[in-house]
C-alpha positions as CSV (number, residue, x, y, z in Angstrom):
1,X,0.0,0.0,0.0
2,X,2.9,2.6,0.8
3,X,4.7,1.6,-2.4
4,X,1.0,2.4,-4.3
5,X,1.4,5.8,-2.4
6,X,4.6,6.8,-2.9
7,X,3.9,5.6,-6.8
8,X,1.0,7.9,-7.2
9,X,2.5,10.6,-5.4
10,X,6.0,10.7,-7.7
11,X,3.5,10.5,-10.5
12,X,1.8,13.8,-9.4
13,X,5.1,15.7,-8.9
14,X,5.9,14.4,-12.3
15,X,3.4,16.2,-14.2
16,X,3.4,19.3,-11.9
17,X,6.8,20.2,-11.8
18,X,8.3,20.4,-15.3
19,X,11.7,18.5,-16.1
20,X,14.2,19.9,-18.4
21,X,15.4,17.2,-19.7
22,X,11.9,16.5,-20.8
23,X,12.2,19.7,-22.8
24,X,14.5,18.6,-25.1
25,X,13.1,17.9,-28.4
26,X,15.2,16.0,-31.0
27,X,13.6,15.9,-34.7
28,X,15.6,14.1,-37.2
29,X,15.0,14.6,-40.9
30,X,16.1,11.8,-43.3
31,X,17.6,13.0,-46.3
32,X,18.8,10.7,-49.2
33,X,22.0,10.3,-49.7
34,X,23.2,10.3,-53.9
35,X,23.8,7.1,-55.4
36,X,27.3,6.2,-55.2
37,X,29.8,6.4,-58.8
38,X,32.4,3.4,-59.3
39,X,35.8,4.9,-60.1
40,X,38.0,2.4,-61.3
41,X,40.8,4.6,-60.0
42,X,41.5,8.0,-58.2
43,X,40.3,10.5,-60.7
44,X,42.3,12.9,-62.9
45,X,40.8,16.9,-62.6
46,X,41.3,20.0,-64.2
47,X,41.1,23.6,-62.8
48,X,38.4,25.6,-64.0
49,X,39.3,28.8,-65.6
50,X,39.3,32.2,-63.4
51,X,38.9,30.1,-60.0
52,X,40.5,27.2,-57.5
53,X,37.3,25.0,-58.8
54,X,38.8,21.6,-59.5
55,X,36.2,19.6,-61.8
56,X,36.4,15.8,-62.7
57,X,35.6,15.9,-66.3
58,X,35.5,12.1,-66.9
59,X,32.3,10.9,-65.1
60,X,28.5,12.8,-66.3
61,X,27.6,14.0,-62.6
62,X,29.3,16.7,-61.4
63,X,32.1,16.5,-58.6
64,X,33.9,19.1,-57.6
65,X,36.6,20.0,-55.3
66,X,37.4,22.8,-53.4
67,X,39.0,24.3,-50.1
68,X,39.7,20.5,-49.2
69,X,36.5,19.3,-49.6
70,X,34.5,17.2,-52.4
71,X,31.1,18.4,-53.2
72,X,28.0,17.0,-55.4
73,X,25.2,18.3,-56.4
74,X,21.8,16.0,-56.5
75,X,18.1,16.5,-56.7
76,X,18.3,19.9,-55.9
77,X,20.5,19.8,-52.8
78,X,24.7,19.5,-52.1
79,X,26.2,17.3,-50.5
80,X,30.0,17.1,-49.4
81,X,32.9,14.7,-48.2
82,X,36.3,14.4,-47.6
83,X,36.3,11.6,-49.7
84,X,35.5,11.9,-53.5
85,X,33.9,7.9,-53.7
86,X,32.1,7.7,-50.0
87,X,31.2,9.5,-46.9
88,X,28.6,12.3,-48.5
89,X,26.5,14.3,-45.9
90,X,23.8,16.6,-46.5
91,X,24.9,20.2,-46.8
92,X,22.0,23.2,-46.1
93,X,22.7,25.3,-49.1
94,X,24.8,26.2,-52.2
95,X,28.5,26.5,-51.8
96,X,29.6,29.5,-51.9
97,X,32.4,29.0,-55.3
98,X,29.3,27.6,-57.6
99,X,28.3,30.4,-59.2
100,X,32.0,31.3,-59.9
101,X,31.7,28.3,-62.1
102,X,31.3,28.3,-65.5
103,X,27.8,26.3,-66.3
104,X,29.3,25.3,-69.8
105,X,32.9,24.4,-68.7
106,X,32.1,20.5,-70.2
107,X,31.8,22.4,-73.9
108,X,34.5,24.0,-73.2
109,X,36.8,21.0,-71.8
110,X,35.6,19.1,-75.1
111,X,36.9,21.7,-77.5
112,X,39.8,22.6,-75.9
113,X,38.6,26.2,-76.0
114,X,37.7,28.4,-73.1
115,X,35.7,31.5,-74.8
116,X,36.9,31.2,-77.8
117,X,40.8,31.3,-76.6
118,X,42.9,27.7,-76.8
119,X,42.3,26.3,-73.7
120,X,45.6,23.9,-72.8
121,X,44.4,22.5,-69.3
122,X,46.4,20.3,-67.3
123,X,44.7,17.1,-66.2
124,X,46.0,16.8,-62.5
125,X,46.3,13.8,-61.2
126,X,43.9,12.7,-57.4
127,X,47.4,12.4,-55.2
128,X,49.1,15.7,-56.5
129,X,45.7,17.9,-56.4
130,X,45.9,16.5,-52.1
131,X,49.1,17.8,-52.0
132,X,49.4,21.1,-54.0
133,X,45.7,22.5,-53.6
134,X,46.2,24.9,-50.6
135,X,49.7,26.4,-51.8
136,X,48.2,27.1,-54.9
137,X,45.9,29.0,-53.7
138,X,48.1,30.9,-51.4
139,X,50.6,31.3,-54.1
140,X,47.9,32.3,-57.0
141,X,49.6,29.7,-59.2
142,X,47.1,29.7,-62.1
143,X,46.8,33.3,-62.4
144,X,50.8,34.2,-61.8
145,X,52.4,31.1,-63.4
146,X,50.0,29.3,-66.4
147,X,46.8,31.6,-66.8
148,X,44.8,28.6,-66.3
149,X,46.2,27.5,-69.5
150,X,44.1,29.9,-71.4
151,X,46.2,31.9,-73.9
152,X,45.9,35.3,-74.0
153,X,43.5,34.6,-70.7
154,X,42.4,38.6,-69.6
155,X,40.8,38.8,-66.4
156,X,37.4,40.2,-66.6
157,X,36.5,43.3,-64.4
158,X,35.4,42.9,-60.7
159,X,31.7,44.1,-61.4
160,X,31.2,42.0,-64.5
161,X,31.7,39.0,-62.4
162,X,29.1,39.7,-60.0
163,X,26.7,40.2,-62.7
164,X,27.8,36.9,-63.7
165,X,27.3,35.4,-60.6
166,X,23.9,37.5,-59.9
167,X,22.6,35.7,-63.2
168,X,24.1,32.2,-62.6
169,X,22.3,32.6,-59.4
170,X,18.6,33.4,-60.9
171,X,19.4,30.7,-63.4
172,X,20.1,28.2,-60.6
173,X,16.6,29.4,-58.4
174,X,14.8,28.6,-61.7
175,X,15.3,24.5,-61.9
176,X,12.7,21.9,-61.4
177,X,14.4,20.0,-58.7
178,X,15.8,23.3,-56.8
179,X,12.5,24.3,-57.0
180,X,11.0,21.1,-55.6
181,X,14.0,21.0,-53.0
182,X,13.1,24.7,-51.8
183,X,9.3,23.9,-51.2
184,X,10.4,20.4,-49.2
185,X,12.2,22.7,-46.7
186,X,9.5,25.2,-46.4
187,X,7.2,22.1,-45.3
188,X,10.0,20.6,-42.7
189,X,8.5,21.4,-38.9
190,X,11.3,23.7,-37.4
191,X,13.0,22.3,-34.5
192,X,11.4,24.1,-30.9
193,X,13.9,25.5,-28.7
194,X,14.5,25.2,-25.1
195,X,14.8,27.7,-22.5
196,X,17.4,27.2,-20.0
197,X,16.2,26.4,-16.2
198,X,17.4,29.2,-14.3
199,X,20.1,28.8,-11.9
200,X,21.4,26.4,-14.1
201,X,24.8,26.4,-15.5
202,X,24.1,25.1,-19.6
203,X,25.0,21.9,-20.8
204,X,26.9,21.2,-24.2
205,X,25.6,18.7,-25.8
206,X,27.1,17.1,-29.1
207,X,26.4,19.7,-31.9
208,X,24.3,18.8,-35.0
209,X,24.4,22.4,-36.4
210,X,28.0,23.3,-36.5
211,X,28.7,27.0,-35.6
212,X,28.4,29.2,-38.9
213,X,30.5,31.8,-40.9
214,X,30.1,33.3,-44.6
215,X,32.8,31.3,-46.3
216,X,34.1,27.3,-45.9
217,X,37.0,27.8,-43.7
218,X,40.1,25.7,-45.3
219,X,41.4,22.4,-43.7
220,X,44.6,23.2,-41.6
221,X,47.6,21.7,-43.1
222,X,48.0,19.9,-46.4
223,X,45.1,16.8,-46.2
224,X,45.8,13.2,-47.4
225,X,43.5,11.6,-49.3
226,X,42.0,9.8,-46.3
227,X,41.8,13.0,-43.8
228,X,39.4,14.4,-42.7
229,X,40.0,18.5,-43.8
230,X,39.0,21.3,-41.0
231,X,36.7,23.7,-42.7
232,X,33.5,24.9,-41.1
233,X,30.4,24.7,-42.9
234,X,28.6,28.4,-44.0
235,X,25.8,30.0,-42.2
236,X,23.2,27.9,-41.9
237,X,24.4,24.7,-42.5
238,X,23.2,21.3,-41.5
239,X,24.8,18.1,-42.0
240,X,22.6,14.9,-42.0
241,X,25.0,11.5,-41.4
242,X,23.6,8.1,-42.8
C-alpha cells in the first residue's frame, strides 16, 4: 500500500513540476543520400578557368573540389565529403564558389577552348591535387604562373563577375528539382527551442548544427587523401550522417 502511495504521489510531482530534460526535443530529418559512382581509379581533374574549382571531367555528374573538400550536387541539394567515392552528408545550401563556375565548362573541356581562346588544361592527377591544392591557392599559381592554361586569358572586371554570378544565381533558383527541393524545406516542422532552467549552468551537448561563418574555412595543413579537412560549414548549415 505505501509503495502504491509513494507511486502515485512521484507521478503527481511528475506532471506538476516540469523537467528539463523533458524539454529537449530531438527531430531528425532523413535525407537521401546520392547514389554512389564506381571509379575504377582515383580520378584525374582539371582547374576551372578564373577560380580554385577543381572539376572531374570524366564521369556525367558533377564532382567538384574545393578548399579541401568534395562536393556533389543532386536532386536539388549539395552534399560534401572528404572523400571523393564515399562519406557524403547533407549540406543546407549552395556552396559559396558555384556560381563562380562556368555552367558550360564541359563544352568547353571538349573543344579545348575556353571563350573562344585555346584552352591547354592540365589534367591533374587525385594524389598531386591532395598535396598542392592549398599552396596554390596561397601562391595564385594559375593566375601568376599558367593563366589557367588559357592563352591570352584577360581577367574580366570585378563588377562583370558579380553580374555573372547575380545571373548564374537566378538561373540556378529557376530548376525543377531546386524548386522542388526549396518547397520540401519550407514544409520541414522547425526544430522548438528550449529555455534554459534558471540557476542552471548550460549543458553542451554534441552539436548537430556546427557553428556558422560566410565562407568554408580551409582544412589546416595539407590533407591526405583519407583525412578528414578542417573547414567549417557556412551559415546555416546542416549536416545529416547516414
Amino acid at each position: 500500500m505505501k509503495k502504491l502511495l509513494f507511486g502515485t504521489m512521484l507521478f503527481a510531482l511528475v506532471m506538476v513540476v516540469p523537467i528539463p530534460t523533458m524539454a529537449a526535443v530531438d527531430i531528425r530529418i532523413s535525407i537521401p543520400l546520392p547514389p554512389p559512382i564506381i571509379f575504377p581509379a582515383p580520378p584525374q581533374l582539371i582547374v576551372v578557368p578564373e577560380t580554385y574549382v577543381y572539376v572531374v571531367p570524366d564521369v556525367q555528374e558533377d564532382i567538384f573540389f574545393y578548399n579541401g573538400w568534395w562536393w556533389r550536387p543532386w536532386e536539388g541539394r549539395w552534399y560534401r565529403s572528404y572523400h571523393y567515392n564515399r562519406g557524403w552528408v547533407y549540406y543546407d545550401r549552395v556552396p559559396s564558389f558555384y556560381f563562380d563556375v562556368d555552367p558550360g565548362w564541359r563544352g568547353h573541356y571538349r573543344d579545348r577552348h575556353w571563350h573562344g581562346r585555346p584552352w591547354n588544361y592540365e589534367r591533374i592527377p587525385h594524389q598531386r591535387l591532395h598535396q598542392n591544392w592549398k599552396s596554390w591557392h596561397n601562391d595564385r599559381h594559375w593566375e601568376r604562373r599558367g593563366t589557367w592554361g588559357v592563352q591570352g586569358y584577360q581577367p574580366r572586371p570585378q563588377q562583370q563577375r558579380q553580374e555573372v554570378r547575380h545571373e548564374r544565381q537566378q538561373q540556378y533558383q529557376q530548376r525543377p528539382e531546386v524548386q522542388r527541393h526549396q518547397q520540401w524545406r519550407q514544409q520541414q516542422p522547425r526544430q522548438p527551442q528550449v529555455q534554459k532552467p534558471q540557476g542552471q549552468q548550460p549543458r553542451q551537448p554534441q552539436e548537430r548544427v556546427q557553428q556558422p561563418q560566410r565562407q568554408e574555412q580551409r582544412p589546416q595543413g595539407q590533407q591526405p587523401q583519407h583525412s578528414r579537412p578542417q573547414g567549417k560549414p557556412e551559415r546555416g548549415e546542416v549536416e545529416h550522417r547516414k
